[in-house]
C-alpha positions in Angstrom: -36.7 -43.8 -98.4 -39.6 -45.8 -96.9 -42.6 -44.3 -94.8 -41.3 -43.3 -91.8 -44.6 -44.9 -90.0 -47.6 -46.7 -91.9 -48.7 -43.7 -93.9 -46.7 -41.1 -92.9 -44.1 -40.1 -95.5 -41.3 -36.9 -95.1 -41.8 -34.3 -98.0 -38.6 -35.6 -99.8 -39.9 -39.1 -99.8 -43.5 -38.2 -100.9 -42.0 -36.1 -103.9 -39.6 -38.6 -104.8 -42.4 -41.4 -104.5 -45.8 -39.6 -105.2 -47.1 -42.6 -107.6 -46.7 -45.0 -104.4 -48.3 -42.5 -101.7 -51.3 -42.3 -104.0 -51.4 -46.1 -104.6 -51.4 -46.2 -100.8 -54.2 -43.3 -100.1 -56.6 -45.2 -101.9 -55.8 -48.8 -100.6 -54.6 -48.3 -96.8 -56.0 -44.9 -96.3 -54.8 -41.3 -95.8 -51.1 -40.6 -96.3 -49.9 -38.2 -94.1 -46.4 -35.9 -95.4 -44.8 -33.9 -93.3 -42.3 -30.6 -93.5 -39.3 -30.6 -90.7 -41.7 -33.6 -88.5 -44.6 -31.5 -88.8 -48.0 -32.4 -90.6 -47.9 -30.5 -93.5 -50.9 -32.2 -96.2 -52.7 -35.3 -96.2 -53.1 -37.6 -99.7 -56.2 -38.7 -99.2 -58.4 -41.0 -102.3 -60.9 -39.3 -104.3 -64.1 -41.6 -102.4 -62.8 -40.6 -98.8 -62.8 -36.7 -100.2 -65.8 -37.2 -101.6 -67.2 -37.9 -98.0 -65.4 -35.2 -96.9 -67.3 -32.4 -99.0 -70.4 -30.9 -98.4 -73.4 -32.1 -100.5 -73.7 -28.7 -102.9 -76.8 -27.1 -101.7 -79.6 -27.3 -104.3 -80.0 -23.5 -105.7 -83.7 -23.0 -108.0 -82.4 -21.7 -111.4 -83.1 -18.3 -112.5 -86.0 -18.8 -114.5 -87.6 -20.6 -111.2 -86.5 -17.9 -108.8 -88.6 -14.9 -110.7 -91.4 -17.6 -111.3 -91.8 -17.9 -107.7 -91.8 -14.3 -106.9 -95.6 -13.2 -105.4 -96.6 -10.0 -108.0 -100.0 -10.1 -106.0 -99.8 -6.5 -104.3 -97.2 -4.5 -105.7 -97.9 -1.6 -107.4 -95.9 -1.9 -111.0 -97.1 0.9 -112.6 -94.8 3.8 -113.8 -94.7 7.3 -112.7 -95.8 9.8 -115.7 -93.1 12.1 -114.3 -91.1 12.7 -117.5 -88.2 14.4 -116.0 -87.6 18.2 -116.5 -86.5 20.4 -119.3 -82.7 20.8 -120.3 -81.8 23.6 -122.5 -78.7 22.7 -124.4 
């Protein structure tokens, strides 16, 4: 019921044990389980995910996006077409 190999646990064992393979994600490293001897998930700590993820890209609010629209040129004025005549 041990790790098979330093950090590498077989689904049973992980499930049976999770408090212990997430002990040892965040003091050894990544814990690796696997399904019939294959890889299946990694336990990894929440810093070395962290590290993992992509900064989130900085996005201007809305307020700032329609601030920094250039008005200068366009022609904003309404058409005086009213539309035609219905007969109801």
């Amino acid at each position: 019921m041990v790790a098979e190999r330093k950090g590498r646990w077989k689904l049973e064992d992980a499930k049976a044990r999770f408090s212990e393979v997430v002990r040892r994600a965040a003091s050894e490293g990544p814990q690796t389980v696997t399904v019939r001897g294959r890889e299946a998930a990694v336990v990894l700590s929440s810093e070395q995910y962290e590290k993992l993820r992509p900064a989130p890209a900085e996005r201007p609010s809305l307020l700032e996006l329609l601030r920094s629209v250039d008005l200068e040129g366009l022609d904003l004025t309404r058409e005086p077409d009213y539309g035609r005549d219905v007969d109801l």
